[in-house]
Each structure stands twice: as structure tokens, then as C-alpha cells.
C-alpha positions in Angstrom: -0.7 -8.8 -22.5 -1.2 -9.3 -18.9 1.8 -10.3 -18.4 3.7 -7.9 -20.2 2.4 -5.5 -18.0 3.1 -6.7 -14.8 6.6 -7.7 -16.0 6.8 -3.9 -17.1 5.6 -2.9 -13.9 8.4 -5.1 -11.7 11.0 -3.8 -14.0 10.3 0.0 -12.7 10.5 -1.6 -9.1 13.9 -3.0 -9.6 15.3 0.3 -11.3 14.0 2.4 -8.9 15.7 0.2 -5.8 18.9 0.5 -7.9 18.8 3.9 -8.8 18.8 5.9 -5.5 17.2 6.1 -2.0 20.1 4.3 -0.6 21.6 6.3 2.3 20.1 4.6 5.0 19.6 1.2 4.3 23.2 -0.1 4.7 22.8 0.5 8.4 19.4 -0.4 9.2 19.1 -3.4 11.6 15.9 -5.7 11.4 14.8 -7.6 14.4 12.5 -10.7 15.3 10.0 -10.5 18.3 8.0 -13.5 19.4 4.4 -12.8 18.4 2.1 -15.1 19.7 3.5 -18.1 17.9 5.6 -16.9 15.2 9.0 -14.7 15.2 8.1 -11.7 13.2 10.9 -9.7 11.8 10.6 -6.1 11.9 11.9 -3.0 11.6 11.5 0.2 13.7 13.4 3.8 13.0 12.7 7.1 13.9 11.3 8.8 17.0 8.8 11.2 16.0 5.8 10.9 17.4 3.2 10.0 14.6 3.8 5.9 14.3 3.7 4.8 11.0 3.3 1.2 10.3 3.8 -0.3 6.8 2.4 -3.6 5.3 3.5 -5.1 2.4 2.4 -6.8 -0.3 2.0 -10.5 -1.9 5.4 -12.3 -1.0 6.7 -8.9 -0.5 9.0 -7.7 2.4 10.5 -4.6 4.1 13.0 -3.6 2.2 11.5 -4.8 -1.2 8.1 -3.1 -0.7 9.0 0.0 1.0 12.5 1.4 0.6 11.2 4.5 -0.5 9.2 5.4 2.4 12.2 3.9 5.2 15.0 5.9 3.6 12.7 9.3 2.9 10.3 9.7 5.4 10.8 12.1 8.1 12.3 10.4 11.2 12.0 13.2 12.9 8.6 13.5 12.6 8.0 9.8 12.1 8.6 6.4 14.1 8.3 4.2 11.3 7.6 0.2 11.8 7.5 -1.9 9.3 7.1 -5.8 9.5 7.1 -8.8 6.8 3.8 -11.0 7.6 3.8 -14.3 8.7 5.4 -17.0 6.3 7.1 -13.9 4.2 10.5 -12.5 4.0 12.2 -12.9 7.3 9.5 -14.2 9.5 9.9 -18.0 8.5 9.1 -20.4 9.6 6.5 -21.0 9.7 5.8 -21.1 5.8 3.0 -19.0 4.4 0.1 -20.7 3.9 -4.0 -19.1 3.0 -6.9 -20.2 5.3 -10.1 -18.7 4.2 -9.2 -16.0 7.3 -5.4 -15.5 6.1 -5.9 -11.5 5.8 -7.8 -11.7 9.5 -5.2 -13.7 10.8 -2.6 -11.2 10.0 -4.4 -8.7 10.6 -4.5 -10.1 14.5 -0.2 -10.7 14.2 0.2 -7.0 13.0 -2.0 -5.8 15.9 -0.3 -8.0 18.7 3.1 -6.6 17.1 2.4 -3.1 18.2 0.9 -4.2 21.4 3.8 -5.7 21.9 6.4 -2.7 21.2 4.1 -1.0 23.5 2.4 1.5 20.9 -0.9 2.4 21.6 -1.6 4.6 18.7 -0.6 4.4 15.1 -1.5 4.8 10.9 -1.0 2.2 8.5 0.1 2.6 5.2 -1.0 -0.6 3.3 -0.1 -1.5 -0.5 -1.8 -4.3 -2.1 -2.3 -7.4 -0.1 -1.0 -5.1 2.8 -3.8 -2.8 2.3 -6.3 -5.3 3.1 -5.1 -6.2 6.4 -4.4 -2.6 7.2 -8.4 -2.3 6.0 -8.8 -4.9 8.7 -6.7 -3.5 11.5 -8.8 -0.4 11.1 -11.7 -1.8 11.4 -10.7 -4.2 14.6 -8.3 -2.0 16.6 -10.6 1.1 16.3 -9.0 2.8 19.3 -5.8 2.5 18.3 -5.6 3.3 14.6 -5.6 7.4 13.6 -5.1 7.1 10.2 -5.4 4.8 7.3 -3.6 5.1 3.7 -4.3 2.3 1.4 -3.5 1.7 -2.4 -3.4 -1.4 -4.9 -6.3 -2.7 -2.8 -9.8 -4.5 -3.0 -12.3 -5.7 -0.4 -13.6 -8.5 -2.9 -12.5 -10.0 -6.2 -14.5 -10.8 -9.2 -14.3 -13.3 -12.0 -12.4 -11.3 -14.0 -10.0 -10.4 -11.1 -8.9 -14.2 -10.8 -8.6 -14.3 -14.5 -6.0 -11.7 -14.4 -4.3 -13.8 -11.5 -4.5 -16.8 -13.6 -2.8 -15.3 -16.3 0.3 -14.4 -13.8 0.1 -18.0 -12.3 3.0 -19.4 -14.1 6.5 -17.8 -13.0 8.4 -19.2 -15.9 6.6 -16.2 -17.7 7.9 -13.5 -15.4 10.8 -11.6 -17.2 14.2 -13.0 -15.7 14.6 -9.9 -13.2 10.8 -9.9 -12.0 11.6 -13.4 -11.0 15.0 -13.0 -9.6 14.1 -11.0 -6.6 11.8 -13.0 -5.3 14.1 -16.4 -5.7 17.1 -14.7 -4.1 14.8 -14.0 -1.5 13.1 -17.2 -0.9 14.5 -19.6 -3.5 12.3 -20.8 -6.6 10.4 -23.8 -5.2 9.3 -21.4 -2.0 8.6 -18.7 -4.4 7.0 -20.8 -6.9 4.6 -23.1 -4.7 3.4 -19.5 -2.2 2.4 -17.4 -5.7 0.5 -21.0 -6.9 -1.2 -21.4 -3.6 -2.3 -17.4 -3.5 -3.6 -17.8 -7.0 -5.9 -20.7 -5.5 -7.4 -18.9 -2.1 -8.9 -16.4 -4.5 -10.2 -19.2 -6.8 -12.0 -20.9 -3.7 -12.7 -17.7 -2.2 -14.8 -16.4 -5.9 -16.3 -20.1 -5.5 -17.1 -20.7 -1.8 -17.6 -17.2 -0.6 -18.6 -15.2 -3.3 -15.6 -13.3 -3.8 -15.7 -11.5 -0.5 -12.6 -10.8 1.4 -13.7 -7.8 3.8 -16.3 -6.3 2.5 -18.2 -6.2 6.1 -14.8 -4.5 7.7 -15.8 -1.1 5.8 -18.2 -0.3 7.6 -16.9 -0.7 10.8 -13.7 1.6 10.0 -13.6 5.2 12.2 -10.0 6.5 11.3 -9.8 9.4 8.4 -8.7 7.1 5.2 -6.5 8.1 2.4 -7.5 5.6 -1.0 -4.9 5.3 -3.5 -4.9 4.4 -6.9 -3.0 4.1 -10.4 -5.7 4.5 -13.1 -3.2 1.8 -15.3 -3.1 -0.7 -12.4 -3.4 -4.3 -14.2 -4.1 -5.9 -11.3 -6.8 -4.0 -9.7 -8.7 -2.7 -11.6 -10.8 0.6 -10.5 -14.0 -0.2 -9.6 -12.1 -1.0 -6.4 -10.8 2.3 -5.0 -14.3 3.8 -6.0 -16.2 1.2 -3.8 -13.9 1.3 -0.9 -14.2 5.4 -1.3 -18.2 4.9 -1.0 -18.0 2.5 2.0 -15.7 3.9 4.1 -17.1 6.8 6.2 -13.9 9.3 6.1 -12.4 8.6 2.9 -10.9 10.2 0.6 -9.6 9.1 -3.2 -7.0 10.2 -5.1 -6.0 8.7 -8.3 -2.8 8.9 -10.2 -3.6 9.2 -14.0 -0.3 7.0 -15.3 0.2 5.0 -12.2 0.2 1.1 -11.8 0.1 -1.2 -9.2 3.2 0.3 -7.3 2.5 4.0 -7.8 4.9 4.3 -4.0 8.1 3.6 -6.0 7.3 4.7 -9.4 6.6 8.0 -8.2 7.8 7.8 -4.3 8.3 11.9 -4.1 5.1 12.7 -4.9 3.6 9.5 -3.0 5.6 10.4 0.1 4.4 14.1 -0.1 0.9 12.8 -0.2 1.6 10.8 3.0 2.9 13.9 4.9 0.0 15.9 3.7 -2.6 13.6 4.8 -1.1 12.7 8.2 -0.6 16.8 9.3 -4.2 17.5 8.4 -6.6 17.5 12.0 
């Protein structure tokens, strides 16, 4: 059933690429910068002057995570970065692999990025994986961070969490077009072996540590935070939004009744009103 699901749920992030959002794309020009040790690949439009920066999720990448938001947000208003993380999309090598401190480590890259574009001040909009960091970020680079969005995202995962993982472990079961993008993107055996090895941190992390990924970041967060969620989500189920809404001192929840797991294309108007709302409010 699992499976079915998520399938389902990758199908509706195909269409939606297909389907529209298109104008600017064609002429958009990634970069790489030399962070630290790694060439990160990036992308920065706009010149308004509220910095957005996006981080996407598991395996995911600029364009595949957040097309919606490039080609819709206001450029006027907005100077939108957005970056694919160490080991993912464009910024390989090195290949991907997961420490125990993989979301703290990027975390750190994301933060030496905009230090080194020279921006001072900034929001994040995090989905999924990229919502941990982004919780991270917040919580290290207090004095640079204004305002924090997050959805599809968890400061811990429980035994039932990793059984839902485990049932998504095996990428033969994907439906043929779930697959697809990712092995264009990175070819099966890179695709294959990086989804196996993210099913396993979160096996040793329930074991070793309890399940804990961030869970003392929370407290330590300052800017005003925006907590998304898709009551339908089969990944994250919600007793995550609800505790990062109690441990985060400015937060603020909204849920989306029929949403999944990628509630930022399946319903990117209403998801990229909700973003301008937030961000104009003092």
C-alpha cells in the first residue's frame, strides 16, 4: 500500500513538471562555486531584496524539487537561491554519502554558500530532507536567518517511520516514471545504491541514537517559522509537524487536508501564496 502511495504521489510530480510553469526555465543558467571542499551547483535569480533559499529533498535537485517556486515566485520582490546538496544533482563528486552528522554537515555547506555569495540575511524554504537542514541552519546561523518555512519534515524518526522507508527500499517497485527521473538524473546504480544507503542511516540512527536527528536544534531556533503539512503525507506522518509546532518558539502550523508529501507542486498556487503571505508579515 505504501508503495502505491508514494508511486501515486511521484506521478503528480511528473505531471505537474510537464504540465506548465515552464517560461523561465529554458533560460536559467546553473553555476558551481567552490565550497570549502566541494563544487556546489547552484542557482541564483531575482533581485528583490528578501533572499530566499530553497533546499531540496532526498536525491532531489533544483529543478526537480522546486520548479514551481523558480518559475512563479516574485523576482521582483525575491532573490531566489537554490542549491542541490553535496553528493546530489549537480554537485558531484563527491558522491553522497550519510555520517551520523550528514544533515549538520550540510547544513554547515548551505551556510558557507551564502557566506560565500556575500548574503548576510536570508529565509529558507525546506521540503523534506531539506527541511531538516533548513531546521538546522536556523538554529546555527541565528543572525542571519529571518524566516523559516518547512514541510514534509521531522526532527526524529520512529520505528514505524523506518518501516515505511523499508517498504520503499527496493526501486524495482517504483512505477516505471517514479524511477525514471531519478536514473536519467543520476543513472540506476547511483540512484539505486544512495536511496539503499539513506534507508540504512535511519536504521542505525533508530538503533544507535534513538531516532534523534535534531531534536536539540528546536530549541535553539529565533526566526518566525512557517510548519507545513499534508494530512495524507505517507511518509511523515503527523505527529511530526505537531511536535516541531510545540518546540519551536515562533511557529506557526498549517495543514493541508488532501495534501501529501509534495503539497509545493500538487498545489504550488496556493503553496506559493502561503509563502508570500508569511514572508510580508513583520
Amino acid at each position: 500500500m505504501i508503495s502505491l502511495r508514494f508511486n501515486k504521489l511521484f506521478r503528480n510530480c511528473c505531471s505537474l513538471y510537464k504540465k506548465k510553469l515552464i517560461r523561465h526555465s529554458s533560460t536559467e543558467k546553473q553555476t558551481k562555486m567552490k565550497v570549502n571542499n566541494i563544487e556546489i551547483n547552484y542557482l541564483k535569480v531575482g533581485n528583490g531584496p528578501q533572499t530566499l533559499l530553497l533546499l531540496p529533498g532526498t536525491l532531489g535537485s533544483i529543478f526537480t524539487d522546486f520548479k514551481p517556486q523558480i518559475d512563479t515566485l516574485n523576482r521582483e520582490k525575491y532573490t531566489i537561491v537554490a542549491w542541490d546538496p553535496p553528493g546530489y544533482g549537480f554537485s558531484r563528486p563527491p558522491d553522497r554519502n550519510f555520517p551520523p552528522e550528514y544533515f549538520y554537515n550540510d547544513a554547515d555547506y548551505a551556510i558557507s554558500l551564502m557566506k560565500s555569495l556575500q548574503i548576510n540575511k536570508y529565509s529558507l524554504l525546506g521540503w523534506s530532507d531539506g527541511g531538516i537542514t533548513a531546521l538546522i541552519m536556523a538554529s546555527k546561523a541565528v543572525d542571519r536567518v529571518e524566516k523559516l518555512i518547512v514541510w514534509g519534515s521531522n526532527a526524529y524518526v520512529t520505528e514505524k517511520d523506518v518501516e515505511l522507508y523499508e517498504k520503499i527500499r527496493d526501486i524495482e517497485n517504483w512505477s516505471p516514471r517514479m524511477r525514471q527521473q531519478f536514473i536519467e538524473l543520476y543513472g540506476k546504480k547511483y540512484f539505486s545504491d544512495t536511496w539503499n544507503a539513506w534507508v540504512d542511516y535511519f536504521q542505525v540512527l533508530l538503533k544507535e541514537n534513538g531516532g534523534d536527528i535534531c531534536r536539540e536544534a528546536l530549541s535553539k531556533i529565533n526566526a518566525p517559522t512557517l510548519i507545513l503539512h499534508g494530512a495524507q503525507d505517507p511518509l511523515v506522518p503527523m505527529e511530526h509537524p505537531v511536535y516541531l509546532y510545540k518546540k519551536i518558539k515562533y511557529g506557526s502550523l498549517k495543514i493541508y487536508p488532501e495534501g501529501k508529501h509534495n503539497i509545493h507542486l500538487r498545489y504550488a498556487e496556493l503553496f506559493n501564496s502561503e509563502v508570500d503571505d508569511f514572508l510580508a508579515k513583520d
